[in-house]
C-alpha positions as semicolon CSV with decimal commas, in nm:
position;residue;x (nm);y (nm);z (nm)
1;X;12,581;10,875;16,946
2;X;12,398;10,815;16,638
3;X;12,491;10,773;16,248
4;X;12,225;10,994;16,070
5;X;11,999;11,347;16,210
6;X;11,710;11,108;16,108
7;X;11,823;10,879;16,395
8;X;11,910;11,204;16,664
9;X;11,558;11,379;16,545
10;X;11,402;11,041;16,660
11;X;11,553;11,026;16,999
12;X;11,533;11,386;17,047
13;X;11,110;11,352;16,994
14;X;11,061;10,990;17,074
15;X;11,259;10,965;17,410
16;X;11,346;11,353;17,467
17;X;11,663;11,246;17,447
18;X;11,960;11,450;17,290
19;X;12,250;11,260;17,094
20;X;12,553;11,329;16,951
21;X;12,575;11,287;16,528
22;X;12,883;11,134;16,406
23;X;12,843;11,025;16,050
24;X;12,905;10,724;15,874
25;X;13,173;10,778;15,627
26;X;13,378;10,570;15,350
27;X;13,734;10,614;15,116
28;X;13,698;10,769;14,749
29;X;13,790;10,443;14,588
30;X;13,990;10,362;14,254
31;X;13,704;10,159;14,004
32;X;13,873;9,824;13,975
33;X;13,796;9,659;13,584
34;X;13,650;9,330;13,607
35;X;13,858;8,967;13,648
36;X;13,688;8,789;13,898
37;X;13,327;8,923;13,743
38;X;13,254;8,579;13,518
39;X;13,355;8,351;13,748
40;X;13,042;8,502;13,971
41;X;12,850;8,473;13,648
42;X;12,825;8,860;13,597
43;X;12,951;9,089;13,288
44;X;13,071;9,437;13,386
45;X;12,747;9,650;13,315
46;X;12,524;9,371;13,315
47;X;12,383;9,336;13,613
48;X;12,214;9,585;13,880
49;X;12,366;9,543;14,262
50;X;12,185;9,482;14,618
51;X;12,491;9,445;14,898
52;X;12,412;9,415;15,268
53;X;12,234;9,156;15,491
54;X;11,956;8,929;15,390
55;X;11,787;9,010;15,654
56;X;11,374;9,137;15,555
57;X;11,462;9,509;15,690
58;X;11,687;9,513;15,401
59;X;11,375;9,469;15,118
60;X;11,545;9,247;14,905
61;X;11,224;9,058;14,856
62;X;11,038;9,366;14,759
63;X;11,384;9,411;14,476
64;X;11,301;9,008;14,386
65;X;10,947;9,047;14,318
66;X;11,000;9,406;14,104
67;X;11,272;9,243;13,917
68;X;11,110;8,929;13,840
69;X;10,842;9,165;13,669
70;X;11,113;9,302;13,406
71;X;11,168;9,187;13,065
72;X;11,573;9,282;13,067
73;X;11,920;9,067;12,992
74;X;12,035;9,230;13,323
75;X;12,126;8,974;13,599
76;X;12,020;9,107;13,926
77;X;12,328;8,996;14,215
78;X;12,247;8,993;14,522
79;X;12,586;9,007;14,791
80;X;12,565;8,891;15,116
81;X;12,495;8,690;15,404
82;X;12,240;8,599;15,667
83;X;12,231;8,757;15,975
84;X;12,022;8,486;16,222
85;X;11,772;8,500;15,917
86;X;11,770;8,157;15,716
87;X;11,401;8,150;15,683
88;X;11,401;8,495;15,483
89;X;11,711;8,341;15,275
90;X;11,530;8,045;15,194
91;X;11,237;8,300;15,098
92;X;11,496;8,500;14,903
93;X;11,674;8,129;14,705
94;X;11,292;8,084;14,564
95;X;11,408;8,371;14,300
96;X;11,702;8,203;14,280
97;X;11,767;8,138;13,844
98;X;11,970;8,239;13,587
99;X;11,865;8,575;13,599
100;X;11,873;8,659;14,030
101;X;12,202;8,564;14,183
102;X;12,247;8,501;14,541
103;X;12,576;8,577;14,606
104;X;12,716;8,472;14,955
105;X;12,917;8,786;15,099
106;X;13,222;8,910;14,913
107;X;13,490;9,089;15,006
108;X;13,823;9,246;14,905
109;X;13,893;9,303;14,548
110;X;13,613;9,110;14,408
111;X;13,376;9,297;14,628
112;X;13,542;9,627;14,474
113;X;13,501;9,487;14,132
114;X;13,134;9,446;14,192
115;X;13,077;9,799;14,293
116;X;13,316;9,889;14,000
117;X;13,149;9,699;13,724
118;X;12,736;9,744;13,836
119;X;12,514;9,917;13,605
120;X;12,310;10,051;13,894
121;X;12,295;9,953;14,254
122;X;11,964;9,956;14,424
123;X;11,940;9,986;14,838
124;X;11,576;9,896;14,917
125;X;11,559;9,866;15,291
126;X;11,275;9,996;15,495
127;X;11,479;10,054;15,789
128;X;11,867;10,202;15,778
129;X;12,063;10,376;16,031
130;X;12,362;10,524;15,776
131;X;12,358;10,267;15,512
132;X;12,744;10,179;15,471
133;X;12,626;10,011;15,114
134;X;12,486;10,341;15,037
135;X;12,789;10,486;15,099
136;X;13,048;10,326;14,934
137;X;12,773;10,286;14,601
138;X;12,809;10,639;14,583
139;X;13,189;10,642;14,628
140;X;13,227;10,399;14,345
141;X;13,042;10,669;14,076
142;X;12,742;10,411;14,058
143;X;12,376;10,510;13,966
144;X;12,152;10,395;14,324
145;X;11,782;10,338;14,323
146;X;11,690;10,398;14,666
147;X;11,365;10,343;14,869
148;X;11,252;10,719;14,977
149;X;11,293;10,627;15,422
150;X;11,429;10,968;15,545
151;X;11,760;10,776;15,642
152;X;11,827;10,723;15,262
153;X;11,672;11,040;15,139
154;X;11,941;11,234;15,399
155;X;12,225;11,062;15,207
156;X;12,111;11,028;14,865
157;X;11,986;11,408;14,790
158;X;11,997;11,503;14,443
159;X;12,212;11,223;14,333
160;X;11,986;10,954;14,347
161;X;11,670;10,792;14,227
162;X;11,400;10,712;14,469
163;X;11,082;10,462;14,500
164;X;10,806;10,424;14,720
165;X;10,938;10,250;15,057
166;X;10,793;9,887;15,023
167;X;10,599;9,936;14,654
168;X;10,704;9,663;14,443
169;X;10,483;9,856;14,148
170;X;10,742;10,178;14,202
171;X;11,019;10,022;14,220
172;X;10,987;9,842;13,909
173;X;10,897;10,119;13,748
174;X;11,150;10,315;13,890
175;X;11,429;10,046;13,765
176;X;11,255;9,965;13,444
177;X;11,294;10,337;13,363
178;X;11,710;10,292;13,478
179;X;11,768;9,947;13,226
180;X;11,570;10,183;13,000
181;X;11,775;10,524;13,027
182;X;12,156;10,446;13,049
183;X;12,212;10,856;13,009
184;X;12,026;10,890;13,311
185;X;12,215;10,647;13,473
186;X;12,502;10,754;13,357
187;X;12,451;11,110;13,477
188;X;12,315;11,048;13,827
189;X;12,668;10,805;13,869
190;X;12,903;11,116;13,776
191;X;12,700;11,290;14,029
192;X;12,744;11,066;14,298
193;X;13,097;11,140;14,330
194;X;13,088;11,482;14,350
C-alpha cells in the first residue's frame, strides 16, 4: 500500500513491484480566530507556517536560510518536534531570534489556530510520501509555498505556489513575491479549498 501514485510509480519501476494507492486524506475544518496566538508570540496574519518534523528531509534549513534573506515584519514559526534528530535542531535553534520561532509541537486547538491564523504556509521537504501538513494547509483555506518534488506537485496542482526543490535563491524569491502580493495569496487560499 502506498499514500501517493508518485510512491506506486516508484515501486512499480524501481522494484517491478505493483501496490495498492490509498490516499492520505484530512476533515474540512472550521478556521478557529486566534486566543492562544500571542502567547506563542505570533499575530494572526503575521507570520508564514512550516509544521512537521525537524528532521533535514523536511528542508526547514533551506526555509531558515531563504527567510533570513527577507526584509519583512513577518515572523516565520516553525511547529514541531525532533524525530531522533537533535543535531539538525540544534542546526535549526542557530536561526533561532525574534523573527524565526521554534515552536515545539502543538496540538489541539492551538495547533488549529495556527493553521487558522497563517498568512501562508510553506512545506519545503525534499522527500514526502503524502504530506499530512500539506493536507490539512490546504483544508484550512491557507496560501502553501511548496518545493516542486512530484509528491507535492501531485497534491498541490493548480492551487499552489512552487520553488525549486532545495534552492534557497527560489524559494526566497518565491516567498518574497507571497509577503509582497497578499491578492495572490489571498486567491491561491480560496482555491485551496475548493
Amino acid at each position: 500500500i502506498v499514500v501517493s501514485k508518485t510512491l506506486r510509480d516508484h515501486f512499480k519501476t524501481v522494484h517491478g513491484m505493483n501496490a495498492d494507492y490509498i490516499p492520505n486524506g484530512t476533515h474540512m475544518p472550521q478556521p478557529r480566530p486566534a486566543k492562544k496566538l500571542e502567547a506563542l508570540g505570533l499575530e494572526p496574519g503575521k507570520y508564514v507556517l512550516f509544521v512537521g518534523r525537524l528532521v533535514p528531509e523536511k528542508g526547514v534549513h533551506f526555509l531558515c536560510e531563504a527567510f533570513s534573506q527577507i526584509q519583512t515584519d513577518m515572523k516565520l514559526a516553525l511547529v514541531g518536534g525532533l524525530s531522533f534528530s537533535q543535531d539538525y535542531v540544534n542546526v535549526l535553534k542557530r536561526h533561532e531570534s525574534d523573527r524565526v520561532r521554534l515552536l515545539d509541537y502543538v496540538f489541539g486547538e492551538a495547533l488549529e489556530e495556527l493553521w487558522s491564523n497563517a498568512y501562508c504556509v510553506v512545506q519545503p521537504s525534499t522527500m514526502e510520501g503524502l504530506s499530512i501538513a500539506l493536507l490539512e494547509a490546504l483544508s484550512y483555506g491557507r496560501c502553501v509555498l511548496v518545493s516542486d518534488i512530484p509528491e507535492n506537485m501531485e497534491v498541490a496542482e493548480e492551487c499552489a505556489l512552487s520553488f525549486k526543490s532545495k534552492d534557497v535563491a527560489d524559494l526566497r524569491d518565491k516567498l518574497s513575491h507571497l509577503i509582497a502580493h497578499p491578492e495572490e495569496v489571498a486567491r491561491l487560499g480560496a482555491q485551496a479549498r475548493m
